[in-house]
C-alpha positions as CSV (number, residue, x, y, z in Angstrom):
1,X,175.1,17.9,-68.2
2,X,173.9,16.7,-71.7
3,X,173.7,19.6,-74.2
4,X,170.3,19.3,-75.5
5,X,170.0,19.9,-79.1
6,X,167.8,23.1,-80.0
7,X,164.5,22.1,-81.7
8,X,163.2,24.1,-84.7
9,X,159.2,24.5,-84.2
10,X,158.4,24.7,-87.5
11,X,160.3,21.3,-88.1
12,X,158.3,20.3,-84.5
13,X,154.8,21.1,-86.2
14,X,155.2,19.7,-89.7
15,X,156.4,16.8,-88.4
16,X,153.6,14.1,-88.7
17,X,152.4,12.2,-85.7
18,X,153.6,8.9,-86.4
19,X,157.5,10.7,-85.8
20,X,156.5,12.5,-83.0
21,X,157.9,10.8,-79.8
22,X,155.7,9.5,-77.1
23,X,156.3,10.6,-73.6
24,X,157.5,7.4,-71.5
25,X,154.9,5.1,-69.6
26,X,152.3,7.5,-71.4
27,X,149.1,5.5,-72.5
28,X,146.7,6.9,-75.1
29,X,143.1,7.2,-73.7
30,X,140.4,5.1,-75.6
31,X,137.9,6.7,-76.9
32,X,135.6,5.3,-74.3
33,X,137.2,7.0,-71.5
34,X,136.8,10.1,-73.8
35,X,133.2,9.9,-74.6
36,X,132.4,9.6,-71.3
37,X,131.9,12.9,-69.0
38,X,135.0,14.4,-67.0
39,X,134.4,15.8,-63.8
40,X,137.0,17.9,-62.6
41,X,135.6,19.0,-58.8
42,X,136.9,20.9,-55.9
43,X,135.5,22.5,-52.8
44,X,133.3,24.9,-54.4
45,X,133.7,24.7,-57.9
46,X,133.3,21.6,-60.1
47,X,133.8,21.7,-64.2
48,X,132.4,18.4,-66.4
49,X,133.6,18.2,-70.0
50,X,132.0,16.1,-72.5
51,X,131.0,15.5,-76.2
52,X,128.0,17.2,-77.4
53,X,127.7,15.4,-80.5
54,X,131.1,16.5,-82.8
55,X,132.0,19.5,-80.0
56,X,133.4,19.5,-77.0
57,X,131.1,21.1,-74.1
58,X,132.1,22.1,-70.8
59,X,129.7,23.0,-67.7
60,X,131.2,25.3,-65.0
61,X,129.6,26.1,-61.6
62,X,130.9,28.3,-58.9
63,X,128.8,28.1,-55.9
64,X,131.0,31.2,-54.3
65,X,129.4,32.9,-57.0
66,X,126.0,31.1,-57.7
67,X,126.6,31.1,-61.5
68,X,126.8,28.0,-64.3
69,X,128.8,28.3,-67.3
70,X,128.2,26.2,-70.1
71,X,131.0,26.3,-72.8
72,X,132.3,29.8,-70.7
73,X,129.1,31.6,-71.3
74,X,127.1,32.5,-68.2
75,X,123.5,30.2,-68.5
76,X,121.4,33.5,-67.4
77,X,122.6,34.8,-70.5
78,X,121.6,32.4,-72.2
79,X,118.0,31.2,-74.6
80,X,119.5,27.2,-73.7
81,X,118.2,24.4,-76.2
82,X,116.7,21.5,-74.9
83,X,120.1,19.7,-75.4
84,X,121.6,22.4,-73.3
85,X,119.3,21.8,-70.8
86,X,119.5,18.1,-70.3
87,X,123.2,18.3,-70.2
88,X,122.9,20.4,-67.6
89,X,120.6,18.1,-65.8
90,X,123.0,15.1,-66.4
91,X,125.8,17.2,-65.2
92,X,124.0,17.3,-62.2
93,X,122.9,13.8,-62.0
94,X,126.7,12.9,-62.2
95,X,128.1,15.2,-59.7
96,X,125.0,13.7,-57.4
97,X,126.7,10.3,-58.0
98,X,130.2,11.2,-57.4
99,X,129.3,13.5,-54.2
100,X,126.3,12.1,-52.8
101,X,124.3,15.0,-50.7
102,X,127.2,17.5,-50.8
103,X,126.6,21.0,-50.4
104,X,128.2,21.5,-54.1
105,X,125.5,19.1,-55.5
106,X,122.9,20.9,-53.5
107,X,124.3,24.2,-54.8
108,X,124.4,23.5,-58.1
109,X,121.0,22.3,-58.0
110,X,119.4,25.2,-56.3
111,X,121.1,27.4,-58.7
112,X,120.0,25.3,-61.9
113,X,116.4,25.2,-60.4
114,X,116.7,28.9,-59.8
115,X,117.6,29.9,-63.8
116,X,115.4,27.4,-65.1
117,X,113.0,28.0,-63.4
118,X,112.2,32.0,-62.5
């Protein structure tokens, strides 16, 4: 085996990006493919990240639990902005499109109906 040559992490983090190696048959992402939601979705759980102007926001439902996070804080606890509550709507919208009448799209809808509306 190669002896690999013991980094310094210091040396690592002042080091600037141009000298920083790329990882082979990596691609950097555009920043279309960035701006654009993520949708990360399993069985009963589904988190969408996206840009909320200069932040990064993420929504999180657990229909197990019948709670939605936005940015890790529970929505119930919540006084949402309107901004807050359209992206919650689109997040919606988009898990609609990618799961067309799934139970976790109908979950997440009764439980977004259910907060917003008491």
């Amino acid at each position: 085996m190669k002896d690999i040559p013991e980094s310094n992490p210091k040396q690592e983090i002042e080091r600037p990006l141009s000298q920083v190696p790329s990882v082979k048959g990596s691609e950097t992402p555009s920043l279309d493919s960035l701006s654009s939601p993520n949708y990360f979705i399993q069985k009963d759980r589904f988190t969408c990240t996206f840009f909320m102007g200069k932040e990064v926001a993420s929504i999180h439902f657990d229909r197990l639990r019948a709670e939605i996070f936005y940015n890790g804080h529970n929505i119930r606890n919540m006084n949402l902005t309107l901004s807050q509550v359209q992206s919650l709507r689109r997040a919606g919208e988009g898990l609609h499109f990618r799961r067309q009448n799934s139970d976790l799209s109908k979950a997440y809808e009764a439980c977004i109906n259910k907060v917003l509306n008491p």
